[in-house]
C-alpha positions in Angstrom: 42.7 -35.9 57.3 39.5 -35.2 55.7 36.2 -36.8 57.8 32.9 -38.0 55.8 29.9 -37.1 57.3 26.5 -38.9 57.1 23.3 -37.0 57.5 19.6 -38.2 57.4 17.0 -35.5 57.8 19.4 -33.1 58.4 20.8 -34.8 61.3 24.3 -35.9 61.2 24.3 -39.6 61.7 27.8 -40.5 61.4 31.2 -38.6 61.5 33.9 -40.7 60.2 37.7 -39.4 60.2 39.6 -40.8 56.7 42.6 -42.3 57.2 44.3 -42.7 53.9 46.8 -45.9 54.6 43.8 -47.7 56.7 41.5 -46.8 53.6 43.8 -48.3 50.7 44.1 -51.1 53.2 40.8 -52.0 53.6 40.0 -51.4 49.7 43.1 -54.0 49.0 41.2 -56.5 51.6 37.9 -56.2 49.9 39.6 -56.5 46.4 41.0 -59.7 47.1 38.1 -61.3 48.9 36.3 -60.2 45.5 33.8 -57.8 46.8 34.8 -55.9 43.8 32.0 -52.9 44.2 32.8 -52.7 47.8 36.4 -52.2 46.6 35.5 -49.9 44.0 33.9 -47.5 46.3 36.7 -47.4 48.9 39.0 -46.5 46.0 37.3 -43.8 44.4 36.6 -42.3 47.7 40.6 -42.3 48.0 40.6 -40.6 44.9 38.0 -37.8 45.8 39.6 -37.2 49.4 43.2 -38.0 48.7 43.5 -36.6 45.1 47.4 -35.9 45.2 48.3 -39.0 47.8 51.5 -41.1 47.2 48.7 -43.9 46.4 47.5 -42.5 43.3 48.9 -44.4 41.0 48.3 -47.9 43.0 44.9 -46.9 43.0 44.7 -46.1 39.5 45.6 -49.1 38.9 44.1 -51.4 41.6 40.2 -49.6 40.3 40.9 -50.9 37.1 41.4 -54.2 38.5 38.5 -53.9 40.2 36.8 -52.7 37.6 37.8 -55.4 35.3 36.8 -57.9 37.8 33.8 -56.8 38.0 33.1 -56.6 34.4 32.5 -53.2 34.1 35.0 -53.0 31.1 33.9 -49.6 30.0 35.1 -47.9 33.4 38.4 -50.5 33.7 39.3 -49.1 30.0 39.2 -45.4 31.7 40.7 -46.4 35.0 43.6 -47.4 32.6 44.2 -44.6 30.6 44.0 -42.3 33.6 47.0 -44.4 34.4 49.3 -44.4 32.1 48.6 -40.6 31.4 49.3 -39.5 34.4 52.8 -41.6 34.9 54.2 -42.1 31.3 57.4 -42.8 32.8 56.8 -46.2 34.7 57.7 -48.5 31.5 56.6 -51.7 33.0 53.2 -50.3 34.3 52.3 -48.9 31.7 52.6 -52.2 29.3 50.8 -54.0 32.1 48.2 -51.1 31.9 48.4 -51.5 27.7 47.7 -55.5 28.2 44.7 -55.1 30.6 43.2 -52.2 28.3 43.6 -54.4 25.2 42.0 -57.7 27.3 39.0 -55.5 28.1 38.4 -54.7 24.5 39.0 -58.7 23.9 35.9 -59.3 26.7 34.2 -56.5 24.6 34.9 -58.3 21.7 36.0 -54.5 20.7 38.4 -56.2 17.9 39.6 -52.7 16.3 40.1 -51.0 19.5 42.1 -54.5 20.8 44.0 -54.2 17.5 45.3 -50.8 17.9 46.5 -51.5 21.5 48.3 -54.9 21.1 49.9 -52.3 17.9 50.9 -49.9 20.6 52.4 -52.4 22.1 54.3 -53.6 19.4 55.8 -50.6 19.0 57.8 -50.6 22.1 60.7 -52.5 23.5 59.6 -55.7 24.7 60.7 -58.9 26.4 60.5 -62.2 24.3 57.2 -62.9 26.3 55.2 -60.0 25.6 56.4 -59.9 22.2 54.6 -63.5 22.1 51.5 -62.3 23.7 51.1 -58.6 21.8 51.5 -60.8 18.7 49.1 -63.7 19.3 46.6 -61.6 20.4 46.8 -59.3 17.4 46.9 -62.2 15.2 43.3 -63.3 17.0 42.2 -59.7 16.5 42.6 -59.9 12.9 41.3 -62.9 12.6 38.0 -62.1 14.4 38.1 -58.8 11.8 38.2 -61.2 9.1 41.6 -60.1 8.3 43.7 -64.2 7.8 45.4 -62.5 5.5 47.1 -59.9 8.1 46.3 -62.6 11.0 48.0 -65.6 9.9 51.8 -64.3 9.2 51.1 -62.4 13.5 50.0 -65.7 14.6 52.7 -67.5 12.7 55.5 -65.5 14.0 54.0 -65.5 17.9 54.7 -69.6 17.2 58.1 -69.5 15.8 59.2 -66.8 18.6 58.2 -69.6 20.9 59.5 -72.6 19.3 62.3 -70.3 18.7 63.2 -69.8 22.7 62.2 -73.5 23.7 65.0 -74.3 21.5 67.4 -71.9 22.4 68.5 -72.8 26.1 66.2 -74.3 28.6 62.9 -75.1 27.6 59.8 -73.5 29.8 56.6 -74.0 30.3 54.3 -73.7 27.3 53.6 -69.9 26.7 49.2 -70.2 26.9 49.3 -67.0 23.8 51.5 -69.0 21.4 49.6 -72.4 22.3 46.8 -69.7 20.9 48.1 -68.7 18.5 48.6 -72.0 17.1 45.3 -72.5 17.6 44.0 -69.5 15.4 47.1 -69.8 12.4 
């Protein structure tokens, strides 16, 4: 595998042999004991020395997590994209991928560019769930655009489709968009 040298005053300091699976490893660890820049160096240097691994796509993915966690919307946003167009096959992925992008706009408070993904996501096939969520959220887009018009009948339906499925069946747990979107109609 590929080795990272270190060099001060044209000395080498440090010679350090890459090992992909320890690397995503220890950028996973750091990840989830929230040293998120930590993490987001480890991954990016899997990216630069690993460019074609059988981790890509985890680490597309696991950057823009970090990313996101970190607060550093902007790059999470690109992190995503890279994602889902590199592997437009992986359906569920890529609407996780479509969710996060849109929540980053939301912390952005980005309403048009929130709007036009939760759209996106509209336009796909959908569980009862996400159709709830891609709906509520839109309808709070609009509203922060000063759209009630558009927002209210979004909102409204996200509510119905909930009240709709408590009904229908066994009731679960209070859906957190549709209590939402209550809220906002």
């Amino acid at each position: 595998g590929p080795m990272l040298f270190s060099a001060k005053g044209g000395k080498v300091k440090t010679i350090q042999q890459l090992d992909l699976p320890e690397l995503f490893r220890i950028a996973s660890q750091m990840y989830q004991g929230r040293k998120y820049p930590v993490a987001i160096k480890l991954y990016k240097r899997i990216l630069t020395f690993f460019p074609r691994s059988k981790y890509r796509y985890a680490v597309l993915y696991n950057l823009a997590l970090a990313y996101e966690d970190n607060k550093q919307y902007a790059l999470a946003i690109q992190s995503y994209q890279s994602m889902i167009k590199e592997n437009p096959t992986k359906k569920n992925n890529i609407l996780n991928a479509r969710f996060r992008m849109a929540a980053c706009h939301n912390q952005r408070k980005e309403w048009k560019q929130a709007l036009a993904a939760y759209d996106k996501i509209l336009q796909g096939q959908l569980e009862p769930d996400d159709r709830i969520d891609a709906l509520a959220y839109s309808g709070r887009a609009l509203y922060h655009l000063k759209k009630d018009a558009q927002a209210i009948p979004m909102l409204r339906v996200a509510v119905l489709t909930h009240l709709r499925r408590q009904s229908i069946g066994k009731p679960q747990q209070v859906n957190y968009a549709a209590a939402m979107a209550q809220y906002y109609w």
